[in-house]
Each structure stands twice: as C-alpha cells, then as structure tokens.
N, C-alpha and C positions, 0 to 999 in steps of 0.2 A: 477619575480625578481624585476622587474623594478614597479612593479607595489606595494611590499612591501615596497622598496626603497622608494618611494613618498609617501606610508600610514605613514612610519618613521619622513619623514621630515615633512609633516602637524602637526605627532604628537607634534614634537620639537617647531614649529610655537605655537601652543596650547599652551603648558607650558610657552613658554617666552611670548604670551600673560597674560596666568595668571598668572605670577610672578612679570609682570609689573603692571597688576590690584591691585595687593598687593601691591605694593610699593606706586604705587601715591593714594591708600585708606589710608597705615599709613602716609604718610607723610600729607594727606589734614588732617587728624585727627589729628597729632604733631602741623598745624599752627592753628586749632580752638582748642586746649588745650592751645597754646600759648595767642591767641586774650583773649579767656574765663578768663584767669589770670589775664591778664593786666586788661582788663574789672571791673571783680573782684576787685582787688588792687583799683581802682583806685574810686569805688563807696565806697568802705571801706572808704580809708583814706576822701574823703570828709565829709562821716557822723560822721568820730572820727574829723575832724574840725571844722563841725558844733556844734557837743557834746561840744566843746572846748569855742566857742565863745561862747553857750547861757551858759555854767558853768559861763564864763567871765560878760557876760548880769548881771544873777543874782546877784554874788559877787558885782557890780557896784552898782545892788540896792539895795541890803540889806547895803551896806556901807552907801548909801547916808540915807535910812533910819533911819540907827545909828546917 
C-alpha cells in the first residue's frame, strides 16, 4: 500500500514537473516572439527612413538641376 502510495506521489512530482516545463518553454517562446518584433519593427522603420531621405537626397537634386 505504502509502496503504491509513493509510486502515486512521484507520479504527481512528474506531471507538475512537466507542466512546469511547459510553462517556462511557452513563456521563453512569448518573450523571443516579443524581442523578434520589436527587432523587426525597428529595422523596418529605419529602412522606410532611409527610403525617405535618399527620396529627399534625390528631389534636392533633381530641383537644383532644374
């Protein structure tokens, strides 16, 4: 009996081991989906500013060419 009793309770240890593995795998995966956006976001918008300024570069000299 006692000896089911403890194959019971290791089992329960087991589970709430792997229910905690699951948790800190989605959650480490939520803050590298987070970082990867930001990341994202933030190489985008420099290249739509750079797109921005050489548009600006141009416009300058085709005017001064006029």
């Amino acid at each position: 009996m006692e000896r089911q009793q403890a194959e019971a309770e290791e089992e329960i240890k087991r589970q709430h081991l792997v229910k905690n593995g699951y948790l800190a795998g989605a959650i480490l995966l939520a803050l590298i989906s987070i970082a990867s956006y930001f990341l994202y976001k933030r190489r985008r918008d420099a290249l739509e500013k750079r797109k921005v300024v050489e548009f600006n570069a141009k416009v300058a000299e085709t005017e001064l060419k006029a």
